[in-house]
ZAMARGU-4260 file (C-alpha; in steps of 0.2 Angstrom, whole numbers, plus 5000, padded with zeros to 4 digits):
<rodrens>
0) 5000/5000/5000 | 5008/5018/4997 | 5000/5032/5008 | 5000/5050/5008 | 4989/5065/5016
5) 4976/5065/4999 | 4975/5046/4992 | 4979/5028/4997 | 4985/5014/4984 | 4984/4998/4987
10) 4978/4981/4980 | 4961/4975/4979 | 4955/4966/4991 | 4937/4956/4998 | 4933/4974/5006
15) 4933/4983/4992 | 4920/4972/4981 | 4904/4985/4986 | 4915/5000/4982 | 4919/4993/4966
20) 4901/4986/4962 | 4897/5003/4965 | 4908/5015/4956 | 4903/4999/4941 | 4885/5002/4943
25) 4884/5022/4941 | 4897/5020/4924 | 4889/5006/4914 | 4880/5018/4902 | 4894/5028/4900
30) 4908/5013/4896 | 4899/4999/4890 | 4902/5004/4872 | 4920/5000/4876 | 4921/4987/4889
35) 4908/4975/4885 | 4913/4965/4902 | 4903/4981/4909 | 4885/4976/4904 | 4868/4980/4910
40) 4868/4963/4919 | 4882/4964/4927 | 4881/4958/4946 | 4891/4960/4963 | 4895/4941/4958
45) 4906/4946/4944 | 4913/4957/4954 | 4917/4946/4968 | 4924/4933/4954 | 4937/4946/4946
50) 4944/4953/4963 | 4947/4937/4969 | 4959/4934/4954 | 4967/4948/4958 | 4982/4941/4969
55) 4985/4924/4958 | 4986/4937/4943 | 4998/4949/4951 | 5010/4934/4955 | 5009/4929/4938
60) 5018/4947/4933 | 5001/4949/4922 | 4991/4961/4930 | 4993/4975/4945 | 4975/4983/4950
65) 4972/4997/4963 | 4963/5003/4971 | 4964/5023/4974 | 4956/5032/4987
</rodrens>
């Protein structure tokens, strides 16, 4: 995690899977034109499913998510 006054980073974790449900749910209109993964359809399951790939992803070298608040 890297920390300041203004923001935190760190990696995605169970925590964060209603935050992140959220911020999808109020965006879908706006980006599913371009990221069809962001469908009317799309559920807190989804969500759920993606951040708990999250670590086995960043070991791999393949992916590094954040979350920034």
């Amino acid at each position: 995690m890297l920390e300041s006054d203004e923001i935190v980073l760190q990696k995605y974790t169970t925590e964060d899977i209603p935050l992140l449900f959220e911020a999808i749910q109020v965006s879908i209109d706006r980006v599913y034109p371009w990221l069809p993964w962001c469908h009317p359809n799309y559920t807190i399951d989804e969500t759920e499913a993606w951040i708990k790939t999250r670590p086995q992803r960043w070991n791999e070298g393949k992916e590094f998510g954040f979350s920034i608040y």
